[in-house]
C-alpha angles and dihedrals in degrees: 000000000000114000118249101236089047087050099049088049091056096041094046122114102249086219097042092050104113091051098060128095108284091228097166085056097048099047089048087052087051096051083046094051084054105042089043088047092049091054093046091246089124144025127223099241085062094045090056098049092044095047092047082052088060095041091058101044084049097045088044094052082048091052104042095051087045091052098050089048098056085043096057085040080055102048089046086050088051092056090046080049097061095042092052089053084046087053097049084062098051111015123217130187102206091034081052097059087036095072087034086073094040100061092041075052086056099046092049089060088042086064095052088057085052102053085039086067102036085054082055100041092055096045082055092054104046089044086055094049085047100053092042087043091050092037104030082219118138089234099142087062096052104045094042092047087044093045101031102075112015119116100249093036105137082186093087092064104058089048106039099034092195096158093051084046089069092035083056089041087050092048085045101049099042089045084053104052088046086062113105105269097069091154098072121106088213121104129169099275090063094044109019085168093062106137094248104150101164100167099239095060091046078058096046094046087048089053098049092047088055092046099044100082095168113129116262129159095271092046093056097035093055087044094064080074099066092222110133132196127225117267094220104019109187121239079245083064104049093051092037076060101045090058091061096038113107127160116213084045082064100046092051081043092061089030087069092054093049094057101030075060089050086048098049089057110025098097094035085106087050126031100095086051082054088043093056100042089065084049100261132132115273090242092060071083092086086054085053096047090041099048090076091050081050100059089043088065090069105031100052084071101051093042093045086056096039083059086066085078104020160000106203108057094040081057094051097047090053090052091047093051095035092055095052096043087055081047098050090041087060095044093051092077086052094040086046083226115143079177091060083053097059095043093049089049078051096054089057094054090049079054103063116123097174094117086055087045090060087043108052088048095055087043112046101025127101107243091237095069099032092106096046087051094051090044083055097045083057081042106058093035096059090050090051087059098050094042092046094070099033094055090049076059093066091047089092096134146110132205155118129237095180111305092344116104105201105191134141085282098055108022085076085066104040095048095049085047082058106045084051090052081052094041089049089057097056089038089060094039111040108025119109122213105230112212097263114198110205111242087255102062092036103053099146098048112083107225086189129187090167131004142163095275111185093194095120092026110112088049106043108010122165119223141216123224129290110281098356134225118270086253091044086053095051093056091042084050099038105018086098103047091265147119138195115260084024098273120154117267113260100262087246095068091048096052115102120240110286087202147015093252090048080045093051088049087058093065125110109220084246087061092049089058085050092049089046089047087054092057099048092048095051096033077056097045095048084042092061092036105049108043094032086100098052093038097047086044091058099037104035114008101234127169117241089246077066102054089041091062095032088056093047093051083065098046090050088066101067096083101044090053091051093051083053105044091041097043105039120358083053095058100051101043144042108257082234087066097046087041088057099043092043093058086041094059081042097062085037089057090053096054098052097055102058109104110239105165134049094252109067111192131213088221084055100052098038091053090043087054093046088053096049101039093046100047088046087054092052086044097047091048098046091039088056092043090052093032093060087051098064120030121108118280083228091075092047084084139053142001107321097048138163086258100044081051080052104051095042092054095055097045089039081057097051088043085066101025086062090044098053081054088050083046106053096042084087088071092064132256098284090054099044097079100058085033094064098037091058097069079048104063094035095060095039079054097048092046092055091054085053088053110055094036100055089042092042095061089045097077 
């Protein structure tokens, strides 16, 4: 990676050179501020104000540049303005086109001064997390909360840009009535939807979308995939993209998480009817669910490295495996093997694709619609969860073709077999090979799954301890591809994790909570899910058609609480709050749902789900968005990667989670419910303690 303070050098106006942020300055003041504080020679409260002091000489030279520039872009407007009204008196053809030019001429230098002030935004935004990294003070709160809103703040402008917004909106609307059919009454306030797609807006839009950082449902969907954009692509870069990318490969590529999702839950309603038909307990079920989560482990780390060369064959394997692990699940009932049912089971988790999912999604994809295309991977895997139960749900029937039983035990497997066989067949007809450079030979270009994003920085940034340790320093100097004196970073400190013990060394203490988090929340989830078939048939008595509808109702709910949490929650509090409160209502939900008398209601356990369900969901969602903020730029590449740590600690949790429920069957079926909840709210307690000590110290 290039480092930051090289890159804003090259990148740099030359004529604008003396306006923008003075990085190298402000990273030498901050080494300074540690090494004077460490002597005794200062003390923090005047670091802070002398460092405040910086930040707003720095912020008003931005500002007042930024602001006689869009003044002399408006007066030009203006005179393009008044010749286009000329025009409409006397039309012109070639005045026409004339203007035409002249306003795409203006746009073009509006995007200079666009990318002037997202250079500047983001320099802004990696001095803030190095000064809160080096300190552990809680600086970029303060200064955002103090300058925000108050009535002389120039901060505002570099970050909301509303002023550039209606410049944008002028060049737009004037671009829009010169196109051919001048006669329409329309314009783009009664259809904003009119298919008007001049180049330079599309530009402009795309610029503004890159320099708007503020949370919204897409932002912080596409943000639960860990799979981060560069924060100064290169034109190189975005062509480089538009040449793999290829529409109908993306779709087939969202189209296998959907399914791999349908075929993770699919014979949860299921699977201790299954158990008991081979002549096993109910509670084996939590084996057969957790077999698949078992043969992830291992085959997260082999896809993750196979996607180093490619994306289609990896594909084809997981369909092929996949195939043949759904065919061996139905056979088991006919072949009375309860050992064929757990290969099979192992065959699907062989079978997972999702780290070439994310890859192929950080890889191939412009950069433009990345978001969008992470947004759609959560997306589709959420409604594979909730599909996967509710079409086991359907499955109420009960026949012979030959040898073959299909029943509501063995139909999950045959129709996914089947919906692999037709996805096969796609996958080898329609998916297109995108030129895939190895990591060796591509360096420069972050392929990444997971990187340090400092999107939502400046707002909600995490913090490492006071003074830090020389190892600590290194990461804080070299964690975002970058150096002081802007020198390069030595080429150790660039190179991905060769392993998953060199990638665990590369996690902040702060990571390691996050990690922890992760495994409650998903140890929680499987907990509910696995075992909510055996648990609701001896308490209850419900049909499988029940707890299917009952378990996609659960699943349905993870996009609307995302709307809500990214849309609005977000907005009104720190992640660090909502991170706090959800694990709080998860360890809630878990005690609700303990039986602690001899009557067990339908109303208790339902509510004590949703809780649960729900609040793991919100805390799932905020600890991926902070998590992708601050992980090393060292596991954004390669192999061993943040998302690959992250992976491989929620399936690690349900491994466990599916086993406890195997385990404390042998207790018997009145005592499974309190003996698994007990590892539940152990760990959700423990996470919260975590919590609150590592951020507690951070401040």
């Amino acid at each position: 990676m290039v480092a930051f303070g090289k890159k804003l050098k090259e990148r740099q106006i030359q004529e604008w050179q003396g306006y923008y942020i003075n990085y190298k300055l402000m990273k030498k003041k901050v080494r300074q501020y540690a090494q004077q504080i460490e002597v005794g020679t200062l003390d923090r409260r005047h670091v802070l104000k002398d460092f405040s002091r910086m930040l707003d000489n720095q912020i008003e030279k931005i500002v007042l540049f930024l602001l006689e520039q869009q003044g002399l872009l408006a007066s030009r407007i203006a005179k393009l303005n008044e010749q286009q009204e000329a025009l409409e008196q006397q039309p012109d053809i070639a005045q026409i086109t004339q203007l035409r030019e002249a306003y795409r001429e203006a746009g073009q230098d509006l995007l200079k001064l666009l990318f002037f002030v997202e250079i500047n935004a983001i320099g802004l935004r990696k001095i803030l997390k190095k000064f809160d990294k080096r300190f552990g003070y809680r600086f970029t709160d303060y200064y955002v909360k103090t300058r925000a809103n108050h009535p002389y703040s120039l901060l505002q402008q570099v970050f909301k840009h509303v002023g550039l917004g209606a410049v944008i909106g002028a060049i737009s609307r004037n671009l829009h009535e010169l196109q051919e059919h001048q006669g329409s009454y329309l314009s783009i306030y009664d259809q904003p939807a009119l298919p008007f797609q001049d180049p330079v807006v599309d530009s402009l839009k795309a610029a503004v979308d890159r320099l708007s950082h503020s949370t919204n449902f897409l932002n912080f969907l596409a943000q639960h995939a860990l799979i981060m954009q560069e924060e100064l692509p290169t034109t190189t870069e975005e062509r480089a993209d538009d040449q793999k990318y290829h529409f109908m490969s993306l779709t087939l590529n969202l189209v296998n998480t959907f399914l791999y999702m349908v075929n993770t839950y699919i014979i949860v309603p299921t699977a201790d009817d299954y158990s008991t038909m081979l002549g096993a307990p109910a509670t084996v079920c939590g084996v057969v669910i957790g077999a698949m989560a078992v043969a992830q482990v291992f085959s997260s780390v082999y896809f993750s490295a196979w996607s180093n060369k490619s994306y289609f064959r990896p594909l084809v394997f997981s369909s092929v495996v996949l195939l043949v692990g759904n065919v061996m699940y139905a056979m088991a009932l006919d072949c009375r093997s309860i050992t064929l049912l757990l290969v099979g089971r192992l065959f699907c988790g062989f079978g997972s694709a999702r780290a070439v999912n994310r890859r192929y999604i950080s890889d191939c994809v412009p950069l433009r619609i990345r978001m969008q295309a992470s947004a759609g991977f959560v997306s589709a895997s959420a409604l594979g969860m909730a599909c996967g139960p509710a079409l086991a749900g359907l499955l109420q029937t009960n026949f012979k073709i030959y040898k073959f039983t299909f029943n509501q035990v063995t139909l999950p497997g045959w129709v996914m077999a089947v919906g692999w066989l037709i996805y096969l067949i796609l996958l080898w007809i329609t998916f297109r090979e995108p030129s895939h450079e190895t990591e060796d030979n591509n360096v420069s270009q972050d392929n990444a799954v997971t990187g340090p994003g400092e999107n939502d920085v400046l707002e909600r940034g995490l913090k490492q301890p006071l003074l830090l340790s020389s190892e600590g320093k290194q990461e804080d100097e070299n964690g975002d591809g970058e150096c002081d004196e802007s020198e390069e970073a030595p080429e150790e400190s660039r190179r991905p994790a060769t392993s998953i013990v060199s990638a665990y060394r590369l996690l902040t203490p702060s990571v390691k909570v996050q990690l922890l988090i992760y495994f409650m929340l998903k140890y929680a989830m499987e907990i509910l899910l696995s075992e909510s078939s055996v648990i609701t048939t001896y308490y209850f008595g419900w049909s499988t058609s029940t707890v299917a509808i009952f378990l996609a109702c659960l699943g349905l709910t993870v996009l609307p609480v995302n709307i809500i949490v990214g849309s609005y929650i977000s907005n009104m509090f720190e992640d660090r709050q909502i991170l706090l409160a959800s694990e709080i209502m998860v360890c809630l939900g878990v005690l609700l749902s303990f039986k602690f008398v001899n009557a067990y209601t339908v109303p208790q356990y339902v509510c004590s789900g949703l809780i649960m369900f729900v609040s793991a969901e919100v805390l799932e969602g905020v600890n991926l968005s902070l998590l992708s903020r601050v992980m090393s730029s060292r596991l954004s590449r390669g192999t061993y990667n943040g998302g690959l740590l992250s992976t491989e600690a929620g399936t690690i949790a349900r491994v466990i989670a599916d086993a406890t429920i195997t385990l404390a069957g042998y207790l018997g079926q009145s005592r499974l419910l309190n003996a698994t909840l007990i590892p539940s709210l152990f760990i959700s307690v423990a996470s919260i303690i975590a919590t609150c000590f590592t951020y507690n110290s951070l401040y």
